[in-house]
N, C-alpha and C positions, 0 to 999 in steps of 0.2 A: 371898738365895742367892749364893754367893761364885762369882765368875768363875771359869771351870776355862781353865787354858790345854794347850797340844797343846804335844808335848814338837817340839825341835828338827830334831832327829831325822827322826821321824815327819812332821813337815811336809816333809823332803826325800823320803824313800823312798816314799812314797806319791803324788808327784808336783803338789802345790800348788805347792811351788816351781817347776817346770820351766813349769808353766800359770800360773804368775805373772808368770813373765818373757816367757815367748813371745807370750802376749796383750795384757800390761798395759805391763808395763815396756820389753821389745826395741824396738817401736815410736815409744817414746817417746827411743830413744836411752840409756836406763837398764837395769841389770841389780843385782835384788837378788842379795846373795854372802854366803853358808853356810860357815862355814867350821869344823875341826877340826883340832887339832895330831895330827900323825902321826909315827910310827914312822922314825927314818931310814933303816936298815934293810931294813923291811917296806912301809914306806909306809900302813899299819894306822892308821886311828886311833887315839890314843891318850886324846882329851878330851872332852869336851861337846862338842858341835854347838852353835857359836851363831852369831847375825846378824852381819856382818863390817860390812857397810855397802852404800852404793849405787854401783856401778861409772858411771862417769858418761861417756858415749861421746855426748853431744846435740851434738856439732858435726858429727859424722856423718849426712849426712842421710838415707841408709837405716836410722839405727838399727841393733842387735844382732842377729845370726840365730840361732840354733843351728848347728852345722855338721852334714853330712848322720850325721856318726856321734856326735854327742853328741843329736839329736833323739832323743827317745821317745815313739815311738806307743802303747806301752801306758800310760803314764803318761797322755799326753794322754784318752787312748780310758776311765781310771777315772777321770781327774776330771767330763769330758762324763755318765757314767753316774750316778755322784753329783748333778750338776746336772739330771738326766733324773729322779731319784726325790725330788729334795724339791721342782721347782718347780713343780707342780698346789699344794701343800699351800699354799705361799707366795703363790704368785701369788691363789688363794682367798682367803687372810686378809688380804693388802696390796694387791693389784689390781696387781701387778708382780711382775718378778723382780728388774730393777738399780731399786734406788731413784732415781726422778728429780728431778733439781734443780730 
């Protein structure tokens, strides 16, 4: 079965990215970064969404925040319920949810 991958895109609007950074990466002084050529203009995208690279703030010893207006509570609150509907299933079949080292 050939791997499928999730469009770029769809990994920003749907909130993986914002739950990627705030949990995984922020803390570590890291921020993955999404990026698209836009519109001068309009400011409109105008290309592909793709992976820019990793902002790298680790001399910072708080780490990256969100600011109060770029947090998203709805984003955070669909990724938690995605995580709420598949981990009975997983944690059944692997005896876990994060795989342990």
């Amino acid at each position: 079965m050939p791997i499928e991958y999730m469009d770029v895109e769809e990994f920003l609007n749907e909130g993986y990215l914002h739950e990627v950074n705030r949990r995984f990466f922020h803390p570590l002084g890291l921020a993955l970064v999404i990026r698209c050529e836009t519109d001068d203009e309009t400011g409109e995208p105008t290309g592909p969404w793709e992976v820019a690279g990793i902002w790298d703030a680790r001399h910072d010893p708080e780490g990256i925040c969100f600011s109060d207006d770029t947090l998203e509570p709805d984003k955070a609150q669909r990724i938690s319920d995605i995580e709420d509907a598949r981990r009975d299933a997983r944690v059944e079949r692997l005896g876990y949810w994060v795989q342990p080292v």
